[in-house]
C-alpha positions as semicolon CSV with decimal commas, in nm:
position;residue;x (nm);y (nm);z (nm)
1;X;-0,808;2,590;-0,038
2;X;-0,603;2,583;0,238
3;X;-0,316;2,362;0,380
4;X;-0,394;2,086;0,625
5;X;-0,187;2,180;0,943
6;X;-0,184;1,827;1,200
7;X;-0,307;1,924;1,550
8;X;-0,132;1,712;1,847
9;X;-0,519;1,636;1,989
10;X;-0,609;1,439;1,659
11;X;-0,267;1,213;1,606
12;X;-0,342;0,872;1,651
13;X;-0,024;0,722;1,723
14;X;0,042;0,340;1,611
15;X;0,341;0,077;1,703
16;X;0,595;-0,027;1,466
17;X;0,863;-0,314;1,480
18;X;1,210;-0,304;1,275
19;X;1,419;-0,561;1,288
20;X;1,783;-0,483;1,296
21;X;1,911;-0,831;1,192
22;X;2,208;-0,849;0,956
23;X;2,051;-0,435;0,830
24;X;2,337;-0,138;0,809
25;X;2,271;-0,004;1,151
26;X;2,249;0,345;1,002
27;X;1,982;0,264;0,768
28;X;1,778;0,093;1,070
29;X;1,814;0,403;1,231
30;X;1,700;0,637;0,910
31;X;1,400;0,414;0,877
32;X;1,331;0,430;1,298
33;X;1,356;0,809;1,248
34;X;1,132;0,874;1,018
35;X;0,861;0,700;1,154
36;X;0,951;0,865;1,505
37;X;0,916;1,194;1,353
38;X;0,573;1,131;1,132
39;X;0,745;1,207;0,789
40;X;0,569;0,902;0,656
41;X;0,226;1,046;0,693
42;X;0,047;1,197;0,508
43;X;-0,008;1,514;0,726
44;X;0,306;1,549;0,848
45;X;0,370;1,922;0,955
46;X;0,717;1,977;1,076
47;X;0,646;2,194;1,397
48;X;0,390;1,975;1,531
49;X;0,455;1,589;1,739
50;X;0,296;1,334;1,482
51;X;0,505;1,079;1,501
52;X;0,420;0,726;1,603
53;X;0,637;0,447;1,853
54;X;0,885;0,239;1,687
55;X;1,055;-0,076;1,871
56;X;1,390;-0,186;1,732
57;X;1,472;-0,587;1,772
58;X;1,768;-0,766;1,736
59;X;2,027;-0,428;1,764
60;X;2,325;-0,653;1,818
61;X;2,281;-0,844;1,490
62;X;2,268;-0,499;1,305
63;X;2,612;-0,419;1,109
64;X;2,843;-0,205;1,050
65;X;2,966;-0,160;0,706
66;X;3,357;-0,088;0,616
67;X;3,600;-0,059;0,833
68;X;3,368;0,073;1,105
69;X;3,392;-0,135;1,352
70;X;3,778;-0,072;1,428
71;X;3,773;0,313;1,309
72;X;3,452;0,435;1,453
73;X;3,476;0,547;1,809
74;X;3,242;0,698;2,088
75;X;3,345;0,972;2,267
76;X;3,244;1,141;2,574
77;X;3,430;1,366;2,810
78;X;3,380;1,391;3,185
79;X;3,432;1,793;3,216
80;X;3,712;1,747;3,370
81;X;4,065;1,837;3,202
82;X;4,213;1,480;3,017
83;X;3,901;1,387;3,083
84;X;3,785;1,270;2,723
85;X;3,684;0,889;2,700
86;X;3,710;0,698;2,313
87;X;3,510;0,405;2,314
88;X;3,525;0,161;2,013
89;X;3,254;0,050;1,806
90;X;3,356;-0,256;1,790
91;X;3,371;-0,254;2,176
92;X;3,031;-0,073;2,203
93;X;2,830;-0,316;1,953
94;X;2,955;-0,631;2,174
95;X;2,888;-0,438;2,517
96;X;2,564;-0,219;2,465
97;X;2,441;-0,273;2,105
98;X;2,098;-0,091;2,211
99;X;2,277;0,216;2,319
100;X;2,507;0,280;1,924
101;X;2,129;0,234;1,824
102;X;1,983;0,501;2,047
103;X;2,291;0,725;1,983
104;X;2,261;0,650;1,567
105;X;1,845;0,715;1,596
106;X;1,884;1,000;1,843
107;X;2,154;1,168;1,593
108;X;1,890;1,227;1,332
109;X;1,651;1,363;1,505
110;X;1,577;1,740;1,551
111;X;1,797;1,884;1,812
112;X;1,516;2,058;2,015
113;X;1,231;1,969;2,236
114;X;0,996;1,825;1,946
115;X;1,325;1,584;1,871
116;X;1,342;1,491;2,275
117;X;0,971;1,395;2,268
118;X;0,985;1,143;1,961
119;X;1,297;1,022;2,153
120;X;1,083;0,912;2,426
121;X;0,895;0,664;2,205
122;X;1,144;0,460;2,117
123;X;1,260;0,109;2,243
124;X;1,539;-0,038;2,108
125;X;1,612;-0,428;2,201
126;X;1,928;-0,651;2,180
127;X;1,725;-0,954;2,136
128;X;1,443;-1,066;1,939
129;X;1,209;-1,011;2,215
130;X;0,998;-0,716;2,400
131;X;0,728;-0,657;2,608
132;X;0,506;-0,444;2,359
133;X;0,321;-0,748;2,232
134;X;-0,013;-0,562;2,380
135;X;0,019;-0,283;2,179
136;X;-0,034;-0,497;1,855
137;X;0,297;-0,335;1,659
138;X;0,315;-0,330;1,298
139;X;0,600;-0,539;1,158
140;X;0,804;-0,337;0,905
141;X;1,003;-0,512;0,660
């Protein structure tokens, strides 16, 4: 007998909502990443795209556990020399709370093109609401 490889042509993708509210924000994004990549199925093969769309609510009531908040920074740096910028998290969950989501999610995905692509599928929401309602999501608890 041979192994089942997934083919891209057969997927059919389906729409899942997490809710970030008072969840480790890491966790959130383990259980957003896994979805995004397929490993829940069944006939998950790890070259091919079979992961499904995953819609994140309520990313500024997700926490941060320890001392996080106040020792956890962002960084980015402009190319330019001295031109490294430290962002807190504390200052990052009260500004963009959707973007430490993305950056958490995007972090364990595969560094590649196949990780870029599941990217793509998610949506991440400060709030409660989005505008995927006709998609029918899946509510994940």
């Amino acid at each position: 007998m041979s192994t089942f490889m997934a083919n891209p042509n057969t997927i059919e993708r389906k729409w899942y909502v997490i809710d970030a509210a008072d969840k480790p924000l890491g966790k959130t994004a383990v259980e957003a990443a896994n979805i995004l990549r397929g490993k829940h199925r069944p006939e998950f093969t790890p070259n091919v795209d079979c992961g499904e769309f995953v819609i994140i609510i309520n990313a500024d009531k997700a926490i941060l556990t320890g001392k996080k908040l106040e020792q956890k920074f962002y960084y980015r740096h402009s190319g330019y020399i001295g031109g490294l910028k430290a962002e807190s998290y504390k200052h990052l969950m009260a500004t963009r709370p959707e973007f430490a989501m993305e950056l958490a999610v995007k972090g364990m995905l595969p560094h590649n093109s196949l990780g870029a692509k599941s990217f793509n599928r998610l949506h991440v929401y400060a709030g409660p609401d989005h505008k995927h309602a006709a998609q029918k999501p899946i509510v994940l608890e």
